[in-house]
C-alpha positions in Angstrom: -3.9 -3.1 -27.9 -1.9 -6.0 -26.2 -2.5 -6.0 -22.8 1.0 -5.7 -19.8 1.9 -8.0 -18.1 3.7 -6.4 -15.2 3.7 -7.9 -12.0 2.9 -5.6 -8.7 6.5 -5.8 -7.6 7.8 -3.9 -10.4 6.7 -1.1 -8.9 6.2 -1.9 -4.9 7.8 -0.2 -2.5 9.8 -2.7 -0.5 10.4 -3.6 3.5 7.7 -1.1 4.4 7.7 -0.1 8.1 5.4 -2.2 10.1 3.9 -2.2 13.7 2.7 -4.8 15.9 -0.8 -5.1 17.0 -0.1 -3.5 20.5 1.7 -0.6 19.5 0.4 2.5 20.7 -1.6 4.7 17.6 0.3 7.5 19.3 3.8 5.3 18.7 2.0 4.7 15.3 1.2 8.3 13.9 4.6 9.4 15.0 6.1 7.1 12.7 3.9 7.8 9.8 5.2 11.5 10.2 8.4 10.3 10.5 8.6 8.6 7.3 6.4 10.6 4.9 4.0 7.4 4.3 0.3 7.2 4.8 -0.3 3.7 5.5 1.5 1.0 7.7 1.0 -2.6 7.7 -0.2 -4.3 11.8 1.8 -7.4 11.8 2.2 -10.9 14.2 5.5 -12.2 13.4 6.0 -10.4 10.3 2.7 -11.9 8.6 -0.2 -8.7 8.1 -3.1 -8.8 10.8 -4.3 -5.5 9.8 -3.3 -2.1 8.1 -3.3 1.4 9.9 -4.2 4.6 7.4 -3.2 8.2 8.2 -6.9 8.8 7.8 -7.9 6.5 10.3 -5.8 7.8 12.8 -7.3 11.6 11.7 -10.8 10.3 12.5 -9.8 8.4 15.9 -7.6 11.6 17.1 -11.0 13.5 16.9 -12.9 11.2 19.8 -9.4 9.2 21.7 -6.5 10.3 22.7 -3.8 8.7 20.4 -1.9 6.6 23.1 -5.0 5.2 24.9 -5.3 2.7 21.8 -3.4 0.5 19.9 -3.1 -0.6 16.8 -5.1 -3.6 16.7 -8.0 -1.3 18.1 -7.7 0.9 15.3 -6.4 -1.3 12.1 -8.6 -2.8 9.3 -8.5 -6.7 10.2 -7.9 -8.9 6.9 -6.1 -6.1 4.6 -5.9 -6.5 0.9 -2.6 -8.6 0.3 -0.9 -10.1 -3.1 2.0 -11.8 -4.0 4.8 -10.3 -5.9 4.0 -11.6 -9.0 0.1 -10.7 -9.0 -0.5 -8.5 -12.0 -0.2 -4.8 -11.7 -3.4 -4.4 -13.6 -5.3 -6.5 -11.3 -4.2 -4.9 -7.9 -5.2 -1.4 -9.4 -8.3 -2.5 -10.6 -9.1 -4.5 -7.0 -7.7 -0.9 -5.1 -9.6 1.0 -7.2 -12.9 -1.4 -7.1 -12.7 -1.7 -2.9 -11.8 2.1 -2.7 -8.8 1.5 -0.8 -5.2 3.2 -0.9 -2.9 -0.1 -0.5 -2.0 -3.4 -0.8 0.2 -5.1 1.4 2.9 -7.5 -0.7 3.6 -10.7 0.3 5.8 -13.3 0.0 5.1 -17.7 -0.5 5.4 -17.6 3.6 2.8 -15.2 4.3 5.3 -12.9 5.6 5.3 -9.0 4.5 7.8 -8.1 1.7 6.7 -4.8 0.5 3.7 -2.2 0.4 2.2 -1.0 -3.0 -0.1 2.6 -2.7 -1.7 4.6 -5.1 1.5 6.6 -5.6 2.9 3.6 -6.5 0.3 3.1 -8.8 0.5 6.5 -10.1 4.4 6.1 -10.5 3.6 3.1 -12.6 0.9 5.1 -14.8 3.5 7.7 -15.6 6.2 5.1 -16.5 4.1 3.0 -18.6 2.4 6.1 -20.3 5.9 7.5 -21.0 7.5 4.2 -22.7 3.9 4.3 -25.2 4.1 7.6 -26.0 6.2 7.8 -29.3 9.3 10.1 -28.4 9.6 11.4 -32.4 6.8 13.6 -33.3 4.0 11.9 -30.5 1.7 10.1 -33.1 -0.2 7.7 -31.6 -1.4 6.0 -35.1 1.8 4.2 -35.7 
């Protein structure tokens, strides 16, 4: 079987929300809520510094109040980033290999362009798996 070549921003979700490093993780989980999302990119002048998940805010809220920190207390340092055009195969694998739910997308500047998640990746599983599957009678053989 021949092997896609898609690149990551086919399916990326673009001008994520991001945060800067001394943002409260109060200010922080409020706009995760806000905007359904799960992770959110730490940012100095719009390049990533870190990335914040919903689950480490979970685990912090359980020892720290949420606005006695900020987000460069609680982010990962040195996120997992690609360019646009990095192929969609290899940032799944990497994700997947790293056990991580992101990759933060950026462009030749350094400077955050978009955000790709596992539901990104499972929005591009279900697209690619529908344009294989055969719409006639389904046999895979042909």
């Amino acid at each position: 079987m021949e092997r896609l070549k898609i690149p990551v921003d086919e399916f990326t979700s673009p001008t994520p929300i991001t945060v800067a490093a001394d943002t409260s993780a109060a200010e922080v989980a409020k706009l995760l809520r806000k905007h359904n999302i799960r992770h959110i990119p730490v940012v100095d002048d719009e390049v990533p510094v870190g990335i914040i998940s919903e689950r480490d805010l979970r685990v912090l809220s359980t020892v720290k109040e949420l606005n006695q920190v900020t987000a460069a207390q609680v982010m990962v340092s040195d996120p997992f980033t690609v360019s646009p055009d990095t192929p969609l195969d290899q940032v799944v694998f990497e994700m997947s290999d790293r056990k991580i739910g992101s990759a933060i997308v950026q462009d030749e500047d350094g400077k955050v362009v978009g955000i790709f998640t596992n539901t990104d990746a499972l929005n591009a599983l279900i697209e690619i798996l529908r344009g294989v599957v055969p719409e006639d009678d389904g046999d895979l053989d042909e």
